[in-house]
N, C-alpha and C positions, 0 to 999 in steps of 0.2 A: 341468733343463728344467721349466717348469710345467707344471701339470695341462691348462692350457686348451691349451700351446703344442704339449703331447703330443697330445692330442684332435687339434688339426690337423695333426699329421703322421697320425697316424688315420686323418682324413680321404684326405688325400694319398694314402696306402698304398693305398685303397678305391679310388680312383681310378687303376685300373692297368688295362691294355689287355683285360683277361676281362672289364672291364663294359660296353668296347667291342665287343667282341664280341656280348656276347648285344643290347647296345642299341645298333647301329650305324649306325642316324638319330634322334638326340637327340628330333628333332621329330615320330615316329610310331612309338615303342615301343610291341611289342605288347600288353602290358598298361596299359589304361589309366589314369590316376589315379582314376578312381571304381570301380575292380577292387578297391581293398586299403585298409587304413587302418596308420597306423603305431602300432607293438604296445609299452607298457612294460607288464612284470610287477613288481611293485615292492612289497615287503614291511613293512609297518605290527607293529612289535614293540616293545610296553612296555617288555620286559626291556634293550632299551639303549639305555636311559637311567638316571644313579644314581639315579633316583626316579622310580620308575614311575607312570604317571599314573592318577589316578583318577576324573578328569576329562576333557571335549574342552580345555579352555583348558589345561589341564595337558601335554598333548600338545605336542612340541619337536621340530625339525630330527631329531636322533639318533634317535627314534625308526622313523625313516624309514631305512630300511639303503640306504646307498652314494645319498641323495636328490642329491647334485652330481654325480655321474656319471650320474647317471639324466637329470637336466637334461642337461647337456653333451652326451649321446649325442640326445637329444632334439633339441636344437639342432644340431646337422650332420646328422640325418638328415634334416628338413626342409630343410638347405639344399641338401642331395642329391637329393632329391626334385624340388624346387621349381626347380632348374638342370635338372635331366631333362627336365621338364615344360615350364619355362615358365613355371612359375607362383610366385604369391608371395598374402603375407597379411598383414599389416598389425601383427599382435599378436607379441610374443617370450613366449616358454613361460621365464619366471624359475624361481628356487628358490622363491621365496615363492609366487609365483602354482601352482605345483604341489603343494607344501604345505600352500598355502590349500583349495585345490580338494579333500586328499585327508581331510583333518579336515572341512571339511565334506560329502563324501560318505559318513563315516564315521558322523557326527552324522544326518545324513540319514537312514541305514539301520536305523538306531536298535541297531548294534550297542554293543556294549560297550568299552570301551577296554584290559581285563586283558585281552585276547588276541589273540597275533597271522593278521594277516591277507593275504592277496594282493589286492593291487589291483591289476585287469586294464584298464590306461590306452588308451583308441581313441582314435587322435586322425586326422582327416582332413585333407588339405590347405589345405582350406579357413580351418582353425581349429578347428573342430566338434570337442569332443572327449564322452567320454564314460568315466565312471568306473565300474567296477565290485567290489563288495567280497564275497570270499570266503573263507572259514574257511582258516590253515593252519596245517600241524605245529608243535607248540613244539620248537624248539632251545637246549638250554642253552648253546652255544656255535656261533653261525654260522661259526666257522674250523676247528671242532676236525677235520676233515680233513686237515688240514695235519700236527698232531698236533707231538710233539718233533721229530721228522727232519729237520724245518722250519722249526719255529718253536723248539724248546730248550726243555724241561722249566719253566722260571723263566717265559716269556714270560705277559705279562699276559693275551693275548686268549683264553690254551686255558684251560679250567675243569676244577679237579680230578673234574667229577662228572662231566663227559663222556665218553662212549666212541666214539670215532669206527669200530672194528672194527663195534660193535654194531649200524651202519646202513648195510653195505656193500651197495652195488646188484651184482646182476648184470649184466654187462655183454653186447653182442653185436654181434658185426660186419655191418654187412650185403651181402648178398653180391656187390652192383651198386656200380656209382660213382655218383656222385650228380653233376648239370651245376649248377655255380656260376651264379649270379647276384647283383645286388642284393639278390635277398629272400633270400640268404643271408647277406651280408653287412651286410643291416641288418634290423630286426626289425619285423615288418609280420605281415597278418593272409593274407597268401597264403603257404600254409605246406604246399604239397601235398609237394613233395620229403620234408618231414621226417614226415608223416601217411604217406606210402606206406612210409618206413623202418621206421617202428613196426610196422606189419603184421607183422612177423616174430615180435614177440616173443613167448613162449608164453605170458605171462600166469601163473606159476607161484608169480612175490612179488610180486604188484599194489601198485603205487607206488616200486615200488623194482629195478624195470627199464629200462635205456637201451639204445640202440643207436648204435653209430659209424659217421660216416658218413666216406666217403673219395671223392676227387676225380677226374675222368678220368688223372691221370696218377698213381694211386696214393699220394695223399700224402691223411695223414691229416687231417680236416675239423674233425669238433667231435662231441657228440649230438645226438640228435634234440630236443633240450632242455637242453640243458645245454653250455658248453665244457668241454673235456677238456687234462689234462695228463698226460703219461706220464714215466717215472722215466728219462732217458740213464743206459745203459748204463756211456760211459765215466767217470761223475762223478756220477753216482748224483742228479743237480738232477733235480727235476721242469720240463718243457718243453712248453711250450702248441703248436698247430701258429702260425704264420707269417697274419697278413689276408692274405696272397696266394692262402692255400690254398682261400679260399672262407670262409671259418669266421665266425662273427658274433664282433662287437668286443662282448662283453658286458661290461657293468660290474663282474662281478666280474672275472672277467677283467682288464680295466683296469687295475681294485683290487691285484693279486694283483701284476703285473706293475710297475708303480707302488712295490711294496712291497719288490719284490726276490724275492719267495716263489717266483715260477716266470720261467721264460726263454723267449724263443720261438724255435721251431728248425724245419726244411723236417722231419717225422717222415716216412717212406718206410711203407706199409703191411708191409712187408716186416720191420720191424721190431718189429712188433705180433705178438704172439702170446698163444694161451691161455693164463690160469693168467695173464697179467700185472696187472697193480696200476694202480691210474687214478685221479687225483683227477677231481673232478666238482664243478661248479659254476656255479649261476646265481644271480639276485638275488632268489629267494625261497628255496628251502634252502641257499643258502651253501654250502661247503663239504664234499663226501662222500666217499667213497673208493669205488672200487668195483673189480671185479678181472674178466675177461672171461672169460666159460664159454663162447662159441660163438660 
């Protein structure tokens, strides 16, 4: 199956009777479109590309981690939206046109191009979007989470210099289930469900704490930031939870699942316990490990 043809079963899967539920007159949901804007995070890194740029003109596609998933997901969430709504807009969000937009807001800011950065994409229904560019962590390897278990000792993407132990998050469950919607299924700038889950954490390795959320009927969601996979027990695969669960279609995610690296499965909270191992993963730190202590 292609990338786009997967995207729209994506879509499809999204569109399952919980989003009827919370929005059950298309035409008077309660939150209205001027409530939220839709949210890409999306990570600007020299390092891959074989020649890292020392220029804006020098700047390439590759530089831009997962840039065609990032489009693609961009492209059906607007169509999700704008089918909610009602509404529509005349313009298509391309690769190039996202690309364009993000080297020049980059040139704009008068940042630099040897290092990477998070760019925080608002885009409104309307069209209107807005770019924003902030400092992030260097990764010598955006997979090395995955590590051999995974990917096999030989594999091109993991770097001998990387340690993926060395960056493991804390993890923590939180104690309530969280009520699915849209804005958890697609990523927007209405984000209280996953702000009130953070509340718990104690703050004890600031940047390097998450929390899991999980669904009214117990089945595991995603992070408050991050999608999550956990290790099946009986075949030791790492397994993402199921779009049904509530969970955001992240582009790594995507990526991961696309690739064969993880599989997605219904995870029962019940099956979650302390002391277990977790990959973790969005489109600006890639891939991490992390292991749950409460």
């Amino acid at each position: 199956m292609t990338k786009s043809l997967q995207l729209e079963e994506d879509l499809k899967s999204i569109h399952s009777n919980y989003i009827n539920e919370h929005f059950p007159n298309s035409k008077s949901p309660t939150v209205k479109a001027t409530d939220f804007e839709i949210l890409a995070t999306i990570r600007y890194d020299p390092s891959l590309s074989k020649q890292p740029p020392t220029t804006y003109k020098e700047i390439s596609h590759s530089n831009i981690f997962l840039l065609s998933e990032h489009v693609a997901r961009l492209d059906y969430t607007f169509k999700f939206f704008h089918n909610l709504y009602g509404t529509s807009f005349d313009s298509d969000i391309s690769e190039e046109f996202l690309f364009t937009q993000i080297v020049k807001s980059l040139e704009q800011s008068g940042k630099t191009v040897d290092k990477p950065y998070k760019i925080r994409g608002l885009f409104k229904l309307n069209g209107e979007s807005l770019l924003e560019i902030h400092e992030a962590p260097s990764r010598t390897d955006l997979l090395s989470g995955l590590h051999e278990d995974t990917l096999g000792a030989d594999d091109p993407t993991l770097s001998n210099h990387s340690d993926p132990l060395r960056d493991e998050l804390d993890v923590y469950v939180s104690p309530k289930s969280s009520l699915i919607s849209p804005f958890t299924s697609f990523k927007t700038t209405k984000r209280d469900v996953y702000n009130e889950a953070r509340e718990i954490l104690p703050g004890l390795k600031p940047g390097q704490e998450e929390v899991l959320l999980f669904n009214s009927q117990k089945q595991l969601m995603e992070g408050s930031i991050t999608n999550v996979a956990i290790k099946r027990k009986s075949d030791n695969k790492w397994v993402t939870p199921l779009l049904s669960s509530g969970c955001l279609c992240g582009v790594t995610r995507h990526h991961l699942l696309r690739k064969d690296y993880i599989e997605e499965d219904i995870i029962q909270m019940k099956d979650v316990s302390v002391g277990d191992e977790v990959l973790l993963f969005n489109g600006i730190m890639g891939v991490k490990r992390g292991r749950i202590v409460g």
